[in-house]
C-alpha distance (Angstrom), angle and dihedral (degrees) to the residues before:
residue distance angle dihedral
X1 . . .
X2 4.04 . .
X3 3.98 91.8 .
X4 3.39 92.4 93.2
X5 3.79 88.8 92.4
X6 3.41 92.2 70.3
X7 3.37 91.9 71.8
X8 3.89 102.7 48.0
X9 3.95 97.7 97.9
X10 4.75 74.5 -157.9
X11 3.64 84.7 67.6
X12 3.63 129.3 95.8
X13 3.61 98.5 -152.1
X14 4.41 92.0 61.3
X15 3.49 83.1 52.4
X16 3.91 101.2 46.0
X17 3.90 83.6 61.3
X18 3.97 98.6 50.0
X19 3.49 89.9 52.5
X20 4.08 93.1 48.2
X21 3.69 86.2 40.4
X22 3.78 97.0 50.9
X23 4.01 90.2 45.1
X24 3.77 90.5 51.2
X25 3.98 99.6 47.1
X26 3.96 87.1 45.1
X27 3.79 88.9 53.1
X28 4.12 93.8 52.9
X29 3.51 120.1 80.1
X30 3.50 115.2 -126.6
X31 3.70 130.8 -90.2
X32 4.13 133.4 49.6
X33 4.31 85.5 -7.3
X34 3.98 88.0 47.2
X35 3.80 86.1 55.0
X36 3.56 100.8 37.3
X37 4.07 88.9 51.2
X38 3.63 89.0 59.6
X39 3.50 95.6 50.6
X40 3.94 95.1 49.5
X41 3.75 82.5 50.1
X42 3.88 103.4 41.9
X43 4.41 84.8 50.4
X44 3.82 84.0 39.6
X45 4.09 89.5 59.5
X46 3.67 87.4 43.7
X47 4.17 92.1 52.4
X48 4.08 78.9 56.8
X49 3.67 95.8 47.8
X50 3.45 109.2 40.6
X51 4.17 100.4 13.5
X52 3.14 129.7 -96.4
X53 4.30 103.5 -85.3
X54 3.74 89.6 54.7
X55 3.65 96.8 42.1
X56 4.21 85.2 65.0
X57 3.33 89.9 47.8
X58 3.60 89.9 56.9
X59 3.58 88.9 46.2
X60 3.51 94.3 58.8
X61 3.69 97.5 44.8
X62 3.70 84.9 55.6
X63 3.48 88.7 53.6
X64 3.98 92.0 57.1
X65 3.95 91.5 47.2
X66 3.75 83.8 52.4
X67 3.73 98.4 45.0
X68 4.27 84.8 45.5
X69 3.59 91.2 51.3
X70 3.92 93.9 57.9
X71 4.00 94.7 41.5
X72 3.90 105.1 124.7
X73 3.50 119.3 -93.8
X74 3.43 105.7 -85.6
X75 3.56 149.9 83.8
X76 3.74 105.3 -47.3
X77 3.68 84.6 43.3
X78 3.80 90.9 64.7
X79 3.95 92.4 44.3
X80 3.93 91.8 45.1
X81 3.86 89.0 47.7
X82 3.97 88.6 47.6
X83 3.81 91.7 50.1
X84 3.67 92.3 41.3
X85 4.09 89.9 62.7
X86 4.10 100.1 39.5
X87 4.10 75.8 52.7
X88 3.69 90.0 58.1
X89 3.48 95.2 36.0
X90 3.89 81.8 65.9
X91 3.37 94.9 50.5
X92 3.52 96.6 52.3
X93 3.78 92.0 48.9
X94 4.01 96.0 51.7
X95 3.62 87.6 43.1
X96 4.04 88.7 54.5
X97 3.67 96.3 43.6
X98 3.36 125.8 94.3
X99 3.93 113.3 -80.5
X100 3.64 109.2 -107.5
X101 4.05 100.0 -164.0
X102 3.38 129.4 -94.9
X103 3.54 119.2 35.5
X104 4.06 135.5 -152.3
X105 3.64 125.9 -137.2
X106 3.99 86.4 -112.9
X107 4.41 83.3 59.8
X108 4.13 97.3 37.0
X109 3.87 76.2 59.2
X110 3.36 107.7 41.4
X111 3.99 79.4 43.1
X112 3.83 97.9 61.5
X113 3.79 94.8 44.4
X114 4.08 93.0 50.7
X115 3.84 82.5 49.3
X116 3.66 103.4 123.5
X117 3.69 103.1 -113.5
X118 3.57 96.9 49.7
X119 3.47 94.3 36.7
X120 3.72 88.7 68.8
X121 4.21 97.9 34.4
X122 3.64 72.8 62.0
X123 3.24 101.5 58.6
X124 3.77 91.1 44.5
X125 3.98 80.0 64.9
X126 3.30 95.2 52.0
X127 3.81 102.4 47.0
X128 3.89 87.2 49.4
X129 3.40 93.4 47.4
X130 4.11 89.4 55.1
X131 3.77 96.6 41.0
X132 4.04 98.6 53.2
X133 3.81 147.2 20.0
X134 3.79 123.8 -54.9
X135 3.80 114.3 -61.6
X136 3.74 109.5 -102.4
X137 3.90 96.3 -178.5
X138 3.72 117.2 114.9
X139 3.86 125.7 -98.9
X140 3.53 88.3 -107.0
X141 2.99 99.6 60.0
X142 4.16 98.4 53.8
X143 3.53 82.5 56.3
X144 3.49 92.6 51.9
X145 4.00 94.3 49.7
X146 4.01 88.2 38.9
X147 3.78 102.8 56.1
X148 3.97 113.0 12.3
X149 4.13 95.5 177.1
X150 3.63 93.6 -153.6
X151 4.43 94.1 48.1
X152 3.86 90.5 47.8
X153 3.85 97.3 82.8
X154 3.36 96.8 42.7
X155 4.10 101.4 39.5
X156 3.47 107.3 -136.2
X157 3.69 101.2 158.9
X158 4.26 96.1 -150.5
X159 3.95 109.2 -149.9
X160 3.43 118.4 -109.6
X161 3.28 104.2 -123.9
X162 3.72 89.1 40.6
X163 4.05 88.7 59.7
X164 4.24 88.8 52.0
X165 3.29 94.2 52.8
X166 4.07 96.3 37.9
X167 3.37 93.7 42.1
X168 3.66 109.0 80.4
X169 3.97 88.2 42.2
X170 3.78 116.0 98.4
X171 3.87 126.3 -173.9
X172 4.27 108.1 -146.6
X173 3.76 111.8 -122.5
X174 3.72 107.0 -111.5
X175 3.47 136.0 154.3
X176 3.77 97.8 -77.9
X177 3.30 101.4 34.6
X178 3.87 85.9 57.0
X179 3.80 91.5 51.2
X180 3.61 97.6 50.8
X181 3.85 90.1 51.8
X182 3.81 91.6 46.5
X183 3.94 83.3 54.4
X184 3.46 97.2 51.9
X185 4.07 94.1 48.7
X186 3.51 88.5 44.1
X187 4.05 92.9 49.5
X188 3.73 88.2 51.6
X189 3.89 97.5 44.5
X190 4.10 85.6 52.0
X191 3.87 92.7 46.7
X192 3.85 89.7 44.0
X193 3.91 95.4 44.1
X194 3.64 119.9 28.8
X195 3.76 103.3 26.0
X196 3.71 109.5 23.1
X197 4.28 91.9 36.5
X198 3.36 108.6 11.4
X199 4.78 95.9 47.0
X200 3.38 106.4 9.2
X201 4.14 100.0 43.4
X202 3.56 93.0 34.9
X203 3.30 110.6 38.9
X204 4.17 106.3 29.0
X205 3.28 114.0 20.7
X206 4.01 124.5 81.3
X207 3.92 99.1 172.9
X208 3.55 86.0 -94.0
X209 4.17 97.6 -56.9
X210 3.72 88.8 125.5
X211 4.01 119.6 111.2
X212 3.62 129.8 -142.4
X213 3.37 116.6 -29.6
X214 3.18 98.3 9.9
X215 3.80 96.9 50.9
X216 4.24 81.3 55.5
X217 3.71 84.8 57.6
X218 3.45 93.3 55.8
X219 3.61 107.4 45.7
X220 4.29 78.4 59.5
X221 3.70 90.8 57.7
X222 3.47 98.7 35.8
X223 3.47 92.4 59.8
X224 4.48 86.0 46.8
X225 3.79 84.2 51.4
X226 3.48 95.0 53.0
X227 3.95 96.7 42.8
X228 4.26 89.5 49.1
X229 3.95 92.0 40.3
X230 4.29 91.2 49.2
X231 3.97 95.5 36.6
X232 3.87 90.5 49.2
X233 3.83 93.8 59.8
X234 3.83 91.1 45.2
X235 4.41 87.4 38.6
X236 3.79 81.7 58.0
X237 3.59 104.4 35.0
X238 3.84 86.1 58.6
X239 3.82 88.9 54.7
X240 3.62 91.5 55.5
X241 3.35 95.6 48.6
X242 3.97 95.3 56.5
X243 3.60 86.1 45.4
X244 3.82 88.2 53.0
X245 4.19 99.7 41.7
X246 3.34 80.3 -120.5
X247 3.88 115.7 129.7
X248 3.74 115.2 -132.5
X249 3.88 120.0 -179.4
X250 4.13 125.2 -124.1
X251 3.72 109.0 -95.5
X252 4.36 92.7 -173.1
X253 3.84 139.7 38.4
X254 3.96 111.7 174.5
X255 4.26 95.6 -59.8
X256 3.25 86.8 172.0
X257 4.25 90.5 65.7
X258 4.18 85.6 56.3
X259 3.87 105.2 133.9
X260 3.83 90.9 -165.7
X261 4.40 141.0 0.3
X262 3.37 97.3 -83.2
X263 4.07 88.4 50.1
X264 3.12 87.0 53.7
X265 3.74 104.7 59.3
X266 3.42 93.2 44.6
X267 3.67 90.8 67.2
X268 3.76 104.2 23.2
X269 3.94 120.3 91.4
X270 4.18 82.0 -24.3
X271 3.84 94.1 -164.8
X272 3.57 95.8 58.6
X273 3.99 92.3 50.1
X274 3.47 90.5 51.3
X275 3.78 92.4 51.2
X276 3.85 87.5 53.5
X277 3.26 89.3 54.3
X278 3.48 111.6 45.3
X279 4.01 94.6 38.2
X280 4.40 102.6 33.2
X281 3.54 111.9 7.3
X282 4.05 104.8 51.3
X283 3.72 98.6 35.9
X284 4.18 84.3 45.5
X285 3.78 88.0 54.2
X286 3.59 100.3 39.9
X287 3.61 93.9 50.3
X288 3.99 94.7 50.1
X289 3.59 92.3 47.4
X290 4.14 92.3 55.9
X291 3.73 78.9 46.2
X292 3.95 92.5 57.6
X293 3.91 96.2 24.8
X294 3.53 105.2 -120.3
X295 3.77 90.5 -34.0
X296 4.34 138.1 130.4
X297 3.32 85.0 6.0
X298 3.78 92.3 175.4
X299 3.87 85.7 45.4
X300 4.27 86.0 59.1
X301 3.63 94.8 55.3
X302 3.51 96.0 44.5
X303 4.10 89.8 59.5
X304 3.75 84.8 38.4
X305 4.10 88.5 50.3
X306 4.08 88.1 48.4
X307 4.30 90.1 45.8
X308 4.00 86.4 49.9
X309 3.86 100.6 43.7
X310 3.65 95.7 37.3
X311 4.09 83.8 59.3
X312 3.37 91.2 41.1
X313 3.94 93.8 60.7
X314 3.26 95.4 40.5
X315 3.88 92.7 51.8
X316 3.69 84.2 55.4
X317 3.47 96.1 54.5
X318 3.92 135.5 -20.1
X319 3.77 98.3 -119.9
X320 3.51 142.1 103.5
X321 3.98 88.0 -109.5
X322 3.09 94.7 58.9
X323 3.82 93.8 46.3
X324 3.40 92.3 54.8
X325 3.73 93.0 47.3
X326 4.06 87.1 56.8
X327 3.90 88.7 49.5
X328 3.83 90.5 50.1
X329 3.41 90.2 53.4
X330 3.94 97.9 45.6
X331 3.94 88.8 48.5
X332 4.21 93.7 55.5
X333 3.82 87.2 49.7
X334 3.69 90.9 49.9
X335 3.24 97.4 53.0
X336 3.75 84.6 35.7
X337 3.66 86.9 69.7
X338 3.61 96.2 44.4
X339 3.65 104.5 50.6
X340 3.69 82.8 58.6
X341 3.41 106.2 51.3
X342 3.93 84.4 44.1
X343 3.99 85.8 51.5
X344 4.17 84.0 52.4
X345 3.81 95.3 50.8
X346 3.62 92.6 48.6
X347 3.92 100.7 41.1
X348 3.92 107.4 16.5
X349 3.50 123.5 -138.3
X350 3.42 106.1 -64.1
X351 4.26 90.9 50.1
X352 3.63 92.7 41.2
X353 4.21 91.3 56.3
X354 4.13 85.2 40.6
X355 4.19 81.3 52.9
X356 3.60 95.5 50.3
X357 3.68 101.2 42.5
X358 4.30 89.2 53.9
X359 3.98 100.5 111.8
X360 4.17 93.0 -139.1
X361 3.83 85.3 56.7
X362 3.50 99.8 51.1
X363 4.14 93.6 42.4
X364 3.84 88.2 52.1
X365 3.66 93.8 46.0
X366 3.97 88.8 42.8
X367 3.57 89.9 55.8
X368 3.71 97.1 37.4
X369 4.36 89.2 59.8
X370 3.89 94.1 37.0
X371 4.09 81.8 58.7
X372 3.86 99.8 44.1
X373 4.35 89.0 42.5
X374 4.08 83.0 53.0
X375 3.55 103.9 44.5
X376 3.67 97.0 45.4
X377 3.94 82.3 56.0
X378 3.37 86.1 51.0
X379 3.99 91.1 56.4
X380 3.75 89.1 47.2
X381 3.95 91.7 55.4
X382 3.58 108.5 28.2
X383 4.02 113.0 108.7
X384 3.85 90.1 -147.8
X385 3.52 86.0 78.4
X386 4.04 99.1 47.4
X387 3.40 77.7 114.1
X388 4.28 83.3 83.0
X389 3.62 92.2 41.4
């Protein structure tokens, strides 16, 4: 397909339709023709993407999730709703595997569902959809929450209930508002182009061919190259967004500044923690402490930390690598959570918070996370471990 273009924020084409996009959604007024704009557009972006046959068909199949989602709440609900998710399930699996050539309309469709961030926006449907009364948003406005064109390159996964309640809000487009947006795009094109592509690719990093010291220096700037190349998309998808009226949630907050794991994922690709969280991790832990009554509580979120980060690798990528990369990740914020609450038996409240606020222990610690973030990047990149792949 030739859509991939209009995803390459270097291309002039990606571009051409922001700025048609932006002019259009300024000119509507706001309300149902707002919403319906964004739609046209968001399916429009999709027709570029994916071509124009498999774009309907993903138009229709977001019909059916949006016709499933307002069944009464009943029976046939529950099995539609069931159905609905092993569906998506299937997606996401034949969008992971490995391409095997030529591809349908039926697969560019299936494809662009199981894409990972609307896989799991999908999801965020679904468990809503389960948990309360029939949806009685518009179909517009699924599609809206389901495949935002301008949040799809940069991932952030927008809450639900965050996008019904921001949805109807609208910032106008004046002068400042317009010059803070420019600043964000530009911030992300800078990040994206001159440090991330145009220093850090070209002039440090080897794809991990490097030897001793050398191959130390590059899991540190592999892991900056990462960071800049990820927080420009979101640093520009934010910009767009403002330009649009269109809310669009922060993605980064200074991850590199985490003084432990749990830091960390608090600040680092935000949506996707929150995601976790709300859909794995809480319903994990709630359900294994009914199982123990009240009890090992610390024990319950560390099974409920393995549960989410296991996911979480695989939704990255459906390998052992990236398995093991999830598992690395649950074990440091297991014993995360332990080494504090031993720090709080031995010191108490008031010594632990004098502890944590000395400036040698938060540099080491500082140092300590940035090194275990960059060389489990380094595990998920290096080829000496294709072996994983």
């Amino acid at each position: 397909m030739g859509g991939a273009a209009f995803y390459d924020v270097a291309g002039v084409t990606f571009w051409l339709f922001i700025a048609v996009a932006v002019l259009l959604m300024n000119a509507t007024p706001t309300g149902m023709a707002r919403k319906s704009l964004l739609a046209f557009l968001n399916l429009g972006f999709c027709a570029l993407v994916v071509g124009l046959p498999a774009a309907v068909v993903v138009a229709v199949l977001l019909f059916l999730l949006h016709g499933v989602i307002r069944m009464p709440r009943r029976t046939p609900r529950r099995m539609a709703l069931a159905v609905t998710a092993l569906a998506l399930l299937a997606a996401f699996l034949f969008h992971k595997w490995p391409a095997s050539g030529s591809e349908s309309t039926l697969e560019a469709a299936l494809a662009a569902l199981g894409f990972s961030y609307i896989a799991l926006r999908v999801v965020e449907v679904l468990r809503a959809a389960a948990e309360v009364a029939p949806d009685e948003s518009a179909l517009v406005d699924t599609v809206n929450y389901v495949i935002p064109f301008h949040m799809l390159m940069a991932g952030p996964i927008m809450a639900l209930a965050d996008h019904r309640r921001e949805s109807s809000v609208s910032t106008a487009l004046d002068g400042e508002v317009v010059l803070i947006a420019f600043e964000r795009i530009a911030r992300g094109l800078f990040k994206k182009f001159v440090l991330a592509n145009g220093l850090i690719d070209t002039v440090f990093l080897t794809g991990f061919q490097s030897e001793g010291v050398h191959w130390l220096l590059e899991v540190q700037m592999y892991y900056l190259f990462i960071y800049l190349d990820f927080s420009a998309y979101s640093d520009i998808a934010v910009g767009i967004g403002r330009l649009l009226g269109v809310p669009t949630p922060e993605n980064f907050k200074r991850p590199l500044l985490a003084r432990n794991i749990v830091s960390f994922w608090e600040r680092w690709h935000i949506s996707l923690s929150q995601f976790i969280r709300r859909n794995v991790f809480i319903p994990v832990q709630l359900a294994g402490m009914r199982l123990t009554r009240g009890q090992h509580a610390l024990w319950v979120a560390a099974v409920a930390f393995t549960v989410s980060f296991a996911l979480c690798g695989l939704w990255h990528g459906l390998s052992w690598r990236f398995l093991l990369w999830g598992l690395g990740h649950a074990a440091a914020l297991i014993v995360c959570n332990l080494y504090r609450q031993f720090l709080l038996r031995r010191l108490g409240a008031q010594g632990l918070t004098r502890y944590l606020a000395r400036p040698g222990v938060r540099v080491v610690s500082t140092i300590l996370t940035f090194e275990f973030v960059a060389f489990s990047l380094a595990f998920l990149a290096d080829p000496a471990l294709k072996h994983l792949d």
